[in-house]
N, C-alpha and C positions, 0 to 999 in steps of 0.2 A: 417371498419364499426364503429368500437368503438370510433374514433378519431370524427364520426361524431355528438358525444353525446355529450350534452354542456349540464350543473349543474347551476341554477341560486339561490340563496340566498335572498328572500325576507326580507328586514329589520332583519338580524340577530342580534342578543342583545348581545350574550356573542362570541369575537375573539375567542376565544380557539374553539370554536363551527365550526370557519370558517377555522382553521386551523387542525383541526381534519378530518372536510371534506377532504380539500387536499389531506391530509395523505390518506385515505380512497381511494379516487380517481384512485391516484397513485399508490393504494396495487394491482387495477383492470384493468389497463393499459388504464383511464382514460385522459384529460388533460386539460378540458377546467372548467372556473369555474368562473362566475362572480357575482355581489352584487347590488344588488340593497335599497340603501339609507342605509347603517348599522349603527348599533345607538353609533360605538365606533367610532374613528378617524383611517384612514386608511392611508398609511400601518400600522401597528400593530402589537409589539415586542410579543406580547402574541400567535398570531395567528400565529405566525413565528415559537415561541417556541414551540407550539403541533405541529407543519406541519410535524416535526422535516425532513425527508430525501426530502418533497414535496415542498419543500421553491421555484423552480423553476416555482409550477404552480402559486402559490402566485402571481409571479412576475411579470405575464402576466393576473392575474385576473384584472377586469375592473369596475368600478363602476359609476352606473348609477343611477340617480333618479326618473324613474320610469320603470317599467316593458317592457312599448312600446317599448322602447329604446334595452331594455336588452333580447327583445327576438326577436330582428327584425330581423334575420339572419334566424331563424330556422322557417321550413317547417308546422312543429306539434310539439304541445306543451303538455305535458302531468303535470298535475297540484295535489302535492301531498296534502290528506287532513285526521284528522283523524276522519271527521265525515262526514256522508251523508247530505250533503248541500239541501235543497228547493229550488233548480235553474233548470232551462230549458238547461242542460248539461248530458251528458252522464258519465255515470259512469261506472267504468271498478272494477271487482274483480282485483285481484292484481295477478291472471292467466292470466287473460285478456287482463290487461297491460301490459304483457310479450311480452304473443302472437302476442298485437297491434306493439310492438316494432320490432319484428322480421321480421312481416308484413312490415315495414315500415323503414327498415335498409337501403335505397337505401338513404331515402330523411336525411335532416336537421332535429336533433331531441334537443330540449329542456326538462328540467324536473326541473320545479318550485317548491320549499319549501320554505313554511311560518315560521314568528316567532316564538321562541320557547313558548314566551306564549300564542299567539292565533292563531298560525297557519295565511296563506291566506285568504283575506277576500274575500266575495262575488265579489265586485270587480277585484280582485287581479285576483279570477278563473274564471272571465270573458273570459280572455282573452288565455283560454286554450280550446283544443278543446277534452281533455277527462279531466277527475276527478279521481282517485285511491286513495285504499286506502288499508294497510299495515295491514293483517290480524293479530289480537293479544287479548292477553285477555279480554274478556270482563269487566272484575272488574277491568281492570289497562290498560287501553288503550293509555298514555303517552308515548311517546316515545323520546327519545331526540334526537336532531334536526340533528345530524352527526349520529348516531346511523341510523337513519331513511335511510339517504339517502348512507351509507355504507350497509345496507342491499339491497336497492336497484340496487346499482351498482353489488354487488356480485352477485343475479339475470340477472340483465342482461348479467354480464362477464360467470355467467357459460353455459347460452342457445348460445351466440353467438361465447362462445369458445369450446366448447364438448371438443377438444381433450386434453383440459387439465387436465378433469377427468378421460380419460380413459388409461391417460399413467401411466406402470405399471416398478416399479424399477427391472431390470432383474439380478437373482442372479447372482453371479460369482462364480468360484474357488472351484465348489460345489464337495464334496467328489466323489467317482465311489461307485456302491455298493459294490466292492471289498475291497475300504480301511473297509467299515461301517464293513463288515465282518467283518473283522481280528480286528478289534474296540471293536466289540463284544465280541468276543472267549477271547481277551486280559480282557474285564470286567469278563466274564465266570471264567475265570483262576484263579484270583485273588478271585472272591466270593467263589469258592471253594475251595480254601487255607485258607478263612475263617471262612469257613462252615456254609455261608449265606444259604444253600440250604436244610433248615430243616424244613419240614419232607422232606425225600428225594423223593415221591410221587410227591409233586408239585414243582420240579424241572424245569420238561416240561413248565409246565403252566407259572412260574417266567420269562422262560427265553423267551418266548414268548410275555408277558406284555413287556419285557424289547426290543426286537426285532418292538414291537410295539409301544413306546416310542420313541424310535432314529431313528425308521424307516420312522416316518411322519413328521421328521426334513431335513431341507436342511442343510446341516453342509456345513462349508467350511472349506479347509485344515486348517487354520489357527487355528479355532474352533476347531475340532480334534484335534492338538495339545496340543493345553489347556487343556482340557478334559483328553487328554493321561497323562500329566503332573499333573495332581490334583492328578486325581483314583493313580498315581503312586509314589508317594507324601505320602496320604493316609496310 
């Protein structure tokens, strides 16, 4: 599904911008990413230099002069903007746009950003058939142009990958509560050779805080040892 999402670059101004994207792209298992009229000479040792490990999708990006061109492949086009435009176009919350992408993970999907100084023009979002836009503060609603569309991709990699937030690293090598015991009594032993246990009334209580400290730890054998080695040290 992801492979079917293509990045297109509207007259971008600064390479490092277009090379950032890359990077960006590729953090989200991205690959497709092309340019439409950019105002540096292309290829481009700067945009190569941020890509820095995405230098691959560079290589196959394509550059076109004008939009028609560069979006003729795709199904729906989704047109990034950061203001609500006075056009005869539908305009998607940026939940919306998710959702429309999900909806529509079957077909050919585009997603259009504008220059970093004025964004896509009226024209430009003609030729899309929704509008979004990237919810953020109202007193500072600029966002920078890789900035923009790596938040975007990480929206869309994380709806249409779930399983990669919900895997969870599974301990190993974790003590028994037979060693923690004897862990214990070994700390016990020692305190009371120091005669940490004063007044001798809140004994009980200490040694329960302390039952209750290691107790809601996963130790692993390793850790234990260390541990045994320090207090023994000590």
């Amino acid at each position: 599904m992801i492979n079917r999402i293509g990045f297109v670059l509207v007259k971008p101004q600064l390479s490092e911008n277009i090379g950032f994207s890359a990077r960006g792209l590729k953090n989200f298992g991205f690959n497709k990413l092309d340019l439409v009229s950019p105002e540096e000479n292309w290829p481009n040792k700067k945009a190569i230099a941020t890509s820095v490990g995405a230098k691959d999708i560079l290589n196959k990006t394509k550059i076109y002069s004008n939009i028609e061109d560069a979006i003729g492949d795709y199904d729906i086009v989704y047109a990034s903007s950061a203001r609500r435009r006075d056009i005869n176009k539908k305009h998607l919350s940026f939940n919306q746009f998710i959702e429309s992408i999900k909806k529509n993970k079957k077909r050919k999907i585009g997603i259009i950003f504008g220059p970093e100084a004025s964004g896509l023009s009226n024209q430009d979002l003609s030729y899309s058939n929704y509008i979004f836009k990237i919810p953020v503060n109202k007193k500072f609603e600029s966002i920078n142009l890789s900035h923009s569309l790596i938040l975007v991709c990480y929206e869309i990699f994380k709806n249409l990958k779930p399983s990669y937030f919900k895997k969870e690293k599974k301990l190993t090598d974790i003590i028994s509560k037979k060693k923690l015991h004897i862990f214990l009594n070994f700390i016990e032993n020692r305190l009371e050779n120091k005669g940490f246990f004063s007044p001798r009334e809140k004994k009980k209580a200490m040694l329960i805080n302390l039952k209750n400290i290691f107790g809601r730890m996963e130790l692993s054998n390793k850790e234990l040892r260390i541990l045994s080695s320090i207090l023994s040290k000590l």
